[in-house]
GUVEXZA-230846 format. One line per 5 residues: number of its first residue (from 1); for each residue x, z, y of C-alpha. Coordinates in nm, 2 decimals. Example, Ala and Ser with C-alpha at 12.3 -4.5 7.8 and 13.67 -1.06 7.14 Angstrom:
2
1> 1.23:0.78:-0.45  1.37:0.71:-0.11
END
This chain:
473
1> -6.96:0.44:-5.17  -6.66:0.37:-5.34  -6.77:0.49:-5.70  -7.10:0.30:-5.61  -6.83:-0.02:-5.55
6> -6.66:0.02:-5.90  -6.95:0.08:-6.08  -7.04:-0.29:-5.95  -6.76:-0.48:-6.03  -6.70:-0.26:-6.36
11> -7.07:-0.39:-6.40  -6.99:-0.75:-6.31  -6.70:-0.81:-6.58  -6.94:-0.69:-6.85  -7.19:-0.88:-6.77
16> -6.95:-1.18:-6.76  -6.85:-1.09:-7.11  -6.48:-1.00:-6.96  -6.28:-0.70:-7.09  -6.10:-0.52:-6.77
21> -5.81:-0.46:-7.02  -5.82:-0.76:-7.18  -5.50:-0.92:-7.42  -5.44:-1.28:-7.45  -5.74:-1.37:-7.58
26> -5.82:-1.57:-7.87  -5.71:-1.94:-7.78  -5.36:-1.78:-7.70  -5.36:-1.62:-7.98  -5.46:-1.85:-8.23
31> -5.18:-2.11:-8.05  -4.90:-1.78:-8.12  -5.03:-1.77:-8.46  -5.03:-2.14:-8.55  -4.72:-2.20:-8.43
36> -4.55:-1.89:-8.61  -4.74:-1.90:-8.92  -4.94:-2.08:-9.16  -5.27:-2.13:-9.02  -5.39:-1.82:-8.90
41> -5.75:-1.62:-9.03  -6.01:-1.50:-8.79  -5.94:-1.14:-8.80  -5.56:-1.24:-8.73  -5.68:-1.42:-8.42
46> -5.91:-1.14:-8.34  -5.62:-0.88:-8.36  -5.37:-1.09:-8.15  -5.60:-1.15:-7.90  -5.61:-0.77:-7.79
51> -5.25:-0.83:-7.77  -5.11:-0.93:-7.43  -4.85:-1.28:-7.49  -4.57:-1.03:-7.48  -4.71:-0.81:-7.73
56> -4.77:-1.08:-7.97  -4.44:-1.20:-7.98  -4.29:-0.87:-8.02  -4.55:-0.76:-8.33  -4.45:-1.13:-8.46
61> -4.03:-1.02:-8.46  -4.09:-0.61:-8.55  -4.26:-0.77:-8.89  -3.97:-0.98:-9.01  -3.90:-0.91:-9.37
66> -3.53:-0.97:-9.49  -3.69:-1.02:-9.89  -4.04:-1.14:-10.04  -4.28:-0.98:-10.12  -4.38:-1.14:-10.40
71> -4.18:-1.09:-10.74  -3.96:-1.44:-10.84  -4.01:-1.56:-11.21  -3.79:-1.34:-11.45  -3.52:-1.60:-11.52
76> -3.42:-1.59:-11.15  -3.20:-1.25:-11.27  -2.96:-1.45:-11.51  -2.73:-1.76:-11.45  -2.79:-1.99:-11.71
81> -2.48:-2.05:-11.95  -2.30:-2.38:-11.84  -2.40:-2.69:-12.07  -2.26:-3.04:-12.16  -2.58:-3.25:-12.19
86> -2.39:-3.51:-12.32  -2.33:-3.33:-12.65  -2.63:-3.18:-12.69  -2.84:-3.35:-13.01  -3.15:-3.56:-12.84
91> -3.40:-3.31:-12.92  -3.20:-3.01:-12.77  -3.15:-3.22:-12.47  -3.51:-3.29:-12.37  -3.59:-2.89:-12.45
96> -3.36:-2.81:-12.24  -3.46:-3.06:-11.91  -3.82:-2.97:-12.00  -3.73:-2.63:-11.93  -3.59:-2.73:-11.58
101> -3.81:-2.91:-11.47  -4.04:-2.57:-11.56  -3.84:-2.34:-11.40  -3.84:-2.58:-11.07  -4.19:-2.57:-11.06
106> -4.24:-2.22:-11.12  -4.00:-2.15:-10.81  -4.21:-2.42:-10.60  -4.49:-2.24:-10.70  -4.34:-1.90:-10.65
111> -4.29:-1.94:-10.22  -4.58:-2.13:-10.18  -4.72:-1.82:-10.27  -4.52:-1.60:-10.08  -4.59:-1.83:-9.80
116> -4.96:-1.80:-9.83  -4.94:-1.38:-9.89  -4.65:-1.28:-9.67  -4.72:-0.99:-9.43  -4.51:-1.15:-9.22
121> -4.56:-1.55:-9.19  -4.27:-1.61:-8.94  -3.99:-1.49:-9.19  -4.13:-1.74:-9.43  -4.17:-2.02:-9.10
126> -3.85:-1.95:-9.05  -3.67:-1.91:-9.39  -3.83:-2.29:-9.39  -3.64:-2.44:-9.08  -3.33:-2.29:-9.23
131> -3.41:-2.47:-9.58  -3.41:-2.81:-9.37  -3.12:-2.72:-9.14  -2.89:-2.60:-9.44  -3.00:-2.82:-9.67
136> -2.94:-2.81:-10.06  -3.14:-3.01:-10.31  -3.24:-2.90:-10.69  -3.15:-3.28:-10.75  -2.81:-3.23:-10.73
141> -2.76:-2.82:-10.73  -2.94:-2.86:-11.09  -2.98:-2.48:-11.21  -3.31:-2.33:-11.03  -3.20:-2.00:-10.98
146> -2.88:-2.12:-10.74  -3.16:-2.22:-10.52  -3.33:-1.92:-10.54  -3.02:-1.73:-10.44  -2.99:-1.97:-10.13
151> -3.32:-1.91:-10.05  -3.33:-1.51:-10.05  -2.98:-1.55:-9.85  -3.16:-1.78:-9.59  -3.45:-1.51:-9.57
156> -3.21:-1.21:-9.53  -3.05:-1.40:-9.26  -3.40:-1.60:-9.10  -3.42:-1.38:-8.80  -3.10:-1.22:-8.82
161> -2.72:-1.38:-8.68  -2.66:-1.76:-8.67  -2.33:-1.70:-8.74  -2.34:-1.45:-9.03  -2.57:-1.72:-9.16
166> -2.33:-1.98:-9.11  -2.03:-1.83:-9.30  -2.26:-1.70:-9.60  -2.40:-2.05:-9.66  -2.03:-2.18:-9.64
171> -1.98:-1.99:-9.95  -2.33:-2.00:-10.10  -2.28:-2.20:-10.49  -2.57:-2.41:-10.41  -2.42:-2.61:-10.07
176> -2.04:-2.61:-10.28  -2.22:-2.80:-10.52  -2.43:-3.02:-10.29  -2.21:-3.11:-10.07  -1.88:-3.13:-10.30
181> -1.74:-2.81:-10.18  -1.60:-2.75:-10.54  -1.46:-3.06:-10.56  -1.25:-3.02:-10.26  -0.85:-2.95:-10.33
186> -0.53:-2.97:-10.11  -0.45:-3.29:-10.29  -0.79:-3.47:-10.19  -0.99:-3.24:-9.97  -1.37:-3.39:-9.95
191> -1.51:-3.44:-9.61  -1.85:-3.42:-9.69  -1.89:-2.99:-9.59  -1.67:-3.05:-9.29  -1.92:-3.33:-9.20
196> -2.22:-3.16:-9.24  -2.11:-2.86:-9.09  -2.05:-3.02:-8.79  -2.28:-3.30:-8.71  -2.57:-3.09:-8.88
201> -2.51:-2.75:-8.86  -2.34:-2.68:-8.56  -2.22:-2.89:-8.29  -2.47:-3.19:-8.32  -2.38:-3.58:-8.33
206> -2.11:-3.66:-8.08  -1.91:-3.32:-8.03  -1.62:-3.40:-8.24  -1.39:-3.65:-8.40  -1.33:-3.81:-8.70
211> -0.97:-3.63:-8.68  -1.14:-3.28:-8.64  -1.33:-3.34:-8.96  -1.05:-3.43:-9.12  -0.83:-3.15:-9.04
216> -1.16:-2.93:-9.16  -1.22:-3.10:-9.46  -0.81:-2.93:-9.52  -0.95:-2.56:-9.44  -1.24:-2.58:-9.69
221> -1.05:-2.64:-9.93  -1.01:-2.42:-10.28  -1.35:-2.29:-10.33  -1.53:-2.30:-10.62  -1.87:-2.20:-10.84
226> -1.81:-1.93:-11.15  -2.01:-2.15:-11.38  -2.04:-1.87:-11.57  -2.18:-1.56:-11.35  -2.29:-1.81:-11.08
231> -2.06:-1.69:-10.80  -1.82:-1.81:-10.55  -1.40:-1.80:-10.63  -1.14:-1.88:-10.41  -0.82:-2.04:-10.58
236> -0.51:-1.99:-10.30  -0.33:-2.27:-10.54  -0.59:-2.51:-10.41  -0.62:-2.47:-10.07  -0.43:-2.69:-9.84
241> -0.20:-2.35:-9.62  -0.06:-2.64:-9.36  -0.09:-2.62:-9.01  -0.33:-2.83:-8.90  -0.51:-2.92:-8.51
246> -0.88:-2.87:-8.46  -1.01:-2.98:-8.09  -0.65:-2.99:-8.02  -0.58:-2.65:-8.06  -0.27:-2.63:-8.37
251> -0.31:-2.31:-8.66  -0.31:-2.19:-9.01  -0.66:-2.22:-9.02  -0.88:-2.15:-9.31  -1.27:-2.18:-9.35
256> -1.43:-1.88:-9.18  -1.15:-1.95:-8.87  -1.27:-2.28:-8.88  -1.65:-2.18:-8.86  -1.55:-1.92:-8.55
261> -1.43:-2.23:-8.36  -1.72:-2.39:-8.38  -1.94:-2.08:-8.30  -1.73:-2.05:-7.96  -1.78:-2.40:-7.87
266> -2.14:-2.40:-7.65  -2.27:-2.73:-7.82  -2.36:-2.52:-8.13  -2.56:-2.25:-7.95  -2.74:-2.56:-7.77
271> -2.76:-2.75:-8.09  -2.98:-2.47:-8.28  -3.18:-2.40:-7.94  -3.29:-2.74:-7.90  -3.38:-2.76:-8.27
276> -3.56:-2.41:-8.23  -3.75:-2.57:-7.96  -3.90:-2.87:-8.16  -4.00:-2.62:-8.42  -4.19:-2.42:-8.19
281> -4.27:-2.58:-7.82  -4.24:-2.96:-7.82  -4.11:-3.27:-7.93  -3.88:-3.30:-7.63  -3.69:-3.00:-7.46
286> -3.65:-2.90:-7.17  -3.23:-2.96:-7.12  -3.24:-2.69:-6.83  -3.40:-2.44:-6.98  -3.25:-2.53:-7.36
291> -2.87:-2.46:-7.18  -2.93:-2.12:-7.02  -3.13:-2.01:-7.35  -2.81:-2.11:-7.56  -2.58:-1.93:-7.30
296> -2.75:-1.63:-7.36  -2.81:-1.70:-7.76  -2.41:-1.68:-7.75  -2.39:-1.40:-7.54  -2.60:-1.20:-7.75
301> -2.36:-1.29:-8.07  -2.63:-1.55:-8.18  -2.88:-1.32:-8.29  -3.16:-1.52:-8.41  -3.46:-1.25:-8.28
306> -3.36:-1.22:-7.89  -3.33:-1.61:-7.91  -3.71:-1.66:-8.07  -3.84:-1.40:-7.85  -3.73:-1.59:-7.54
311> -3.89:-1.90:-7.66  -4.23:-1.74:-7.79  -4.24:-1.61:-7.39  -4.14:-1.94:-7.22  -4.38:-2.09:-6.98
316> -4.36:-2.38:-7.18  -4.44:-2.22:-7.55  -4.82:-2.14:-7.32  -4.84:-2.45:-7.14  -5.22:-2.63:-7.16
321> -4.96:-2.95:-7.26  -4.78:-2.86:-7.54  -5.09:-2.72:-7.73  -5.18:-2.94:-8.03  -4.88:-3.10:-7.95
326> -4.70:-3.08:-8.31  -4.80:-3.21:-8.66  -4.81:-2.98:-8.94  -4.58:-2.97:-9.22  -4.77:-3.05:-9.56
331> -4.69:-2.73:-9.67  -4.84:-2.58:-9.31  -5.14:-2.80:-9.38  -5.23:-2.68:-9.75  -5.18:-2.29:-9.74
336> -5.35:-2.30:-9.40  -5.61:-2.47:-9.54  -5.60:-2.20:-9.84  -5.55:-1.94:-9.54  -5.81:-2.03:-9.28
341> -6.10:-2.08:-9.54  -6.00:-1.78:-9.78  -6.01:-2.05:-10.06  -5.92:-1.89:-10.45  -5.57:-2.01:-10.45
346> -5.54:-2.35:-10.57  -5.36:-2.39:-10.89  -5.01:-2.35:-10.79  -4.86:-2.64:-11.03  -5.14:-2.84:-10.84
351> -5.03:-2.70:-10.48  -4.69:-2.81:-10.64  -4.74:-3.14:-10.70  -4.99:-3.20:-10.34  -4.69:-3.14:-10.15
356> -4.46:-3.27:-10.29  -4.72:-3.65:-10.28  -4.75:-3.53:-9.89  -4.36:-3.59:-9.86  -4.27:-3.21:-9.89
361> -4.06:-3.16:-10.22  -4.00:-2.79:-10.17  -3.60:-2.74:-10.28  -3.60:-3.10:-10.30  -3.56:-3.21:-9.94
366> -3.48:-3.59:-9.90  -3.14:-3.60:-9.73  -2.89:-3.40:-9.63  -3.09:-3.42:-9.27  -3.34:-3.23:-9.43
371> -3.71:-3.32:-9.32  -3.73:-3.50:-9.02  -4.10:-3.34:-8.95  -4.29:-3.47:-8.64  -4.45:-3.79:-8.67
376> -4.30:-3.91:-9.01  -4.57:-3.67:-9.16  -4.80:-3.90:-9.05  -4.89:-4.22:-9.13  -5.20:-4.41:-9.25
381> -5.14:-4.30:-9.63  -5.09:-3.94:-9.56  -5.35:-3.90:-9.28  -5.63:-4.04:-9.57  -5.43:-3.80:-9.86
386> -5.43:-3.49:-9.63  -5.84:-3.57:-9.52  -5.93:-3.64:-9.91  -5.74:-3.29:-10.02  -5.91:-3.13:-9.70
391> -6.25:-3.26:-9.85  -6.19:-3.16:-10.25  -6.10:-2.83:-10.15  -6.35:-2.73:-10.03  -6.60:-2.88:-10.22
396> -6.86:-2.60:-10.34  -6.93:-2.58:-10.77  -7.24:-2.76:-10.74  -7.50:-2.94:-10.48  -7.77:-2.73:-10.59
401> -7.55:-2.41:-10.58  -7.44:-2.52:-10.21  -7.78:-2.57:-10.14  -7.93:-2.26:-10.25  -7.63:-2.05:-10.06
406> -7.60:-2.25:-9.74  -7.98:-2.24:-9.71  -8.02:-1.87:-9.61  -7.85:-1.67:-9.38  -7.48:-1.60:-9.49
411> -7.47:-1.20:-9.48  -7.79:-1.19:-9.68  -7.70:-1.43:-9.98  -7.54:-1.36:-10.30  -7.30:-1.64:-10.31
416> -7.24:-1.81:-10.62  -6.80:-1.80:-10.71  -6.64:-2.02:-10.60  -6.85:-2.12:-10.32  -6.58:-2.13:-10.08
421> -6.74:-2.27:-9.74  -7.04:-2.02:-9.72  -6.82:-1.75:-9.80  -6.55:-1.85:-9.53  -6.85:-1.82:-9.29
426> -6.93:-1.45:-9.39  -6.59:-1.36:-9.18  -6.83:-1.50:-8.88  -7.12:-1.37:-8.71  -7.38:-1.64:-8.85
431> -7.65:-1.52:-8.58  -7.45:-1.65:-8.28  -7.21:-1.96:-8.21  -7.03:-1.97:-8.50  -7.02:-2.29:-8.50
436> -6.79:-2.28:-8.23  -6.59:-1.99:-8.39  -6.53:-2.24:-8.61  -6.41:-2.51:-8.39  -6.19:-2.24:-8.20
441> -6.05:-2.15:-8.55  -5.95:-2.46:-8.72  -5.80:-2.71:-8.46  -5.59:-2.65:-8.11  -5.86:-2.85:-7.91
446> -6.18:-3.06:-7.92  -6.25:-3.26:-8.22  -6.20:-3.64:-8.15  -6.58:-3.64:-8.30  -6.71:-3.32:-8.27
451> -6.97:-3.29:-8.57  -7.35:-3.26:-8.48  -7.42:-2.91:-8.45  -7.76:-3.02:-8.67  -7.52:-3.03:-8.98
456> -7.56:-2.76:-9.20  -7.25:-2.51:-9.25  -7.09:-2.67:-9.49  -7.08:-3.02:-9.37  -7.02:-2.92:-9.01
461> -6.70:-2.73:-9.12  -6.59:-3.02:-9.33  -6.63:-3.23:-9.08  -6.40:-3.02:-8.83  -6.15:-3.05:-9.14
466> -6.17:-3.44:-9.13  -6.12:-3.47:-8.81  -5.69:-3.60:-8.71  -5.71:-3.29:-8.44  -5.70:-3.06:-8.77
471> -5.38:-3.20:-8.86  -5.23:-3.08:-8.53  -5.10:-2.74:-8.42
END
């Protein structure tokens, strides 16, 4: 009788289409995917979703990569020799600007690419929110392969320690140089790093005084950029030895003491929590929950994985409310679209250029706040850029091409190159509800105006792609 039992309900769950050992499933697992990647592929989803939620946040962290995987451009390997532009004949000049603005290109270009190829997405998501919270621009920094450097150290450190990643970007060339580090002597330190690190980087807006920045601004002083190898120096004769009073506690303090004190103080744990939050859960944290995640982010000597692996297995990372509840990034929105319809990579100077118009300069962030992200992706302008670049895309060769391919079932047609939406579909099973594959695939929820299912393929997936829920994550 009891085998007889078993055999029912064993029978019951198939015939409900249930697995009895099932993982997440695959709107869980597109939402892990979304939020850690770049827009995630059908056979990603498909393999997460055999995943339970704990698994999928542990395969996400065992994958982290500390260096690309693609190669950078050549010239990354040697600093360029320092040059007075001023003295340069006119000619000379705009050769050597033209070749600049080439090489800042070709590094755009270069992580796009890595971002749309990784193996592991959430080193490069991550390596990202580190290029906004430390930010250093190509506008000022001016040599292209300083900002390289800063960006492999941000990916060696992405899901590393907080505060090894604080002191090494306290001595990377490219934030001296942005934010007047090299400048900074005992006769006139500059306030600008002390600042930064501070309202920024650390302790958020609020936790300190104008007389605590001051007396930092002292202890950063006497660093500055080999302009010939491209390194760091320290020159004792320019750094202010004083004793000097920080939170009201007196000492001889120099940069990396200065940097410890603000690692002990709990603010800064809660300051990069919170911030982790909005990049992964919601607009607006929960203050309980942000506080006893940053007691335990210092406990653990801020390492970075422990941290993202509490808030990948939050209740509120899975909650029904905060799904679709973040815009993407521009560069989020083009490689997922490149991503989720396995486009031929768009011409990367294009991709370039795209995001860059979309109000994501890569290298070239805005302020020293970085991006703000959230709803100033959006507006009217960017919603109708981001829909028209969603429609050219994935425009097919030809009508007539489109026409001959999307006619006939999709497994059985040779399809023309190029022909990107009927190929996409191949990674479906056309004879059942791929439609809604489709729908699952591409946006967190509903479409506002879910497309007729009459539409043939290619319209019906552009349509999805039209749609404001597709900007949404």
């Amino acid at each position: 009788m009891f085998v007889r039992l078993v055999l029912l309900f064993v029978s019951l769950f198939l015939v409900a289409g249930t697995p009895l050992a099932a993982g997440m499933g695959i709107d869980d697992a597109r939402h892990l995917l979304a939020r850690t990647g770049f827009g995630p592929t059908w056979a990603e989803i498909e393999t997460y979703a055999a995943l339970n939620r704990s698994e999928g946040g542990e395969r996400l962290l065992e994958e982290a990569r500390v260096a690309a995987s693609q190669a950078p451009p050549d010239w990354v390997a040697v600093y360029p020799p320092r040059v007075k532009l001023k003295a340069l004949p006119e000619d000379e000049r705009r050769a050597y600007l033209k070749q600049r603005r080439e090489q800042e290109q070709a590094l755009r270009a270069w992580w796009l690419a890595e971002m749309r190829t990784t193996p592991s997405p959430l080193t490069e998501r991550m390596t990202l929110f580190w290029h906004s919270h430390f930010t250093s621009a190509l506008d000022k920094v001016k040599p292209p392969v300083l900002m390289y450097q800063q960006n492999a150290l941000l990916r060696r450190h992405a899901l590393g320690r907080f505060d090894s990643l604080l002191h090494a970007i306290a001595k990377d060339p490219a934030m001296l140089i942005y934010l007047d580090g090299t400048a900074s002597r005992k006769q006139q330190p500059n306030e600008n790093f002390a600042r930064e690190v501070m309202e920024l980087f650390t302790l958020g807006e609020g936790h300190y005084s104008e007389t605590d920045i001051q007396e930092a601004a002292r202890a950063f002083t006497g660093w500055t950029v080999d302009r010939t190898h491209g390194g760091v120096r320290f020159h004792p004769g320019r750094h202010d030895m004083g004793l000097k009073t920080l939170f009201g506690q007196p000492g001889l303090y120099d940069s990396d003491q200065v940097l410890d004190l603000l690692l002990q103080r709990p603010e800064t744990a809660e300051h990069i929590t919170r911030k982790l939050w909005r990049e992964f859960i919601s607009p607006e944290p929960d203050a309980e929950t942000v506080k006893r995640l940053a007691r335990d982010f210092r406990a653990n000597h801020y390492s970075i994985k422990p941290l993202l692996r509490a808030l990948l297995n939050a209740p509120a990372f899975w909650h029904p409310a905060n799904r679709g509840l973040l815009i993407k990034s521009p560069v989020e929105f083009l490689i997922g679209l490149e991503r989720q319809l396995a486009l031929t990579p768009i011409e990367p100077q294009r991709a370039v250029k795209v995001s860059a118009r979309l109000g994501q300069d890569l290298f070239n962030p805005p302020t020293v706040e970085g991006w703000s992200g959230g709803k100033t992706w959006l507006d009217a302008h960017t919603l109708l850029e981001r829909q028209r670049i969603a429609r050219s895309w994935s425009r097919p060769p030809s009508k007539t091409a489109n026409a001959q391919a999307c006619s006939q079932p999709a497994k059985a047609t040779k399809r023309p190159a190029g022909l990107r939406i009927c190929t996409w579909l191949d990674q479906f099973d056309t004879g059942g509800d791929w439609r809604g594959q489709a729908i699952r695939l591409l946006v967190p929820f509903a479409p506002l105006d879910k497309p007729s299912p009459e539409l043939p393929p290619r319209q019906f997936v552009r349509a999805v792609l039209r749609d404001p829920v597709y900007q949404l994550k």
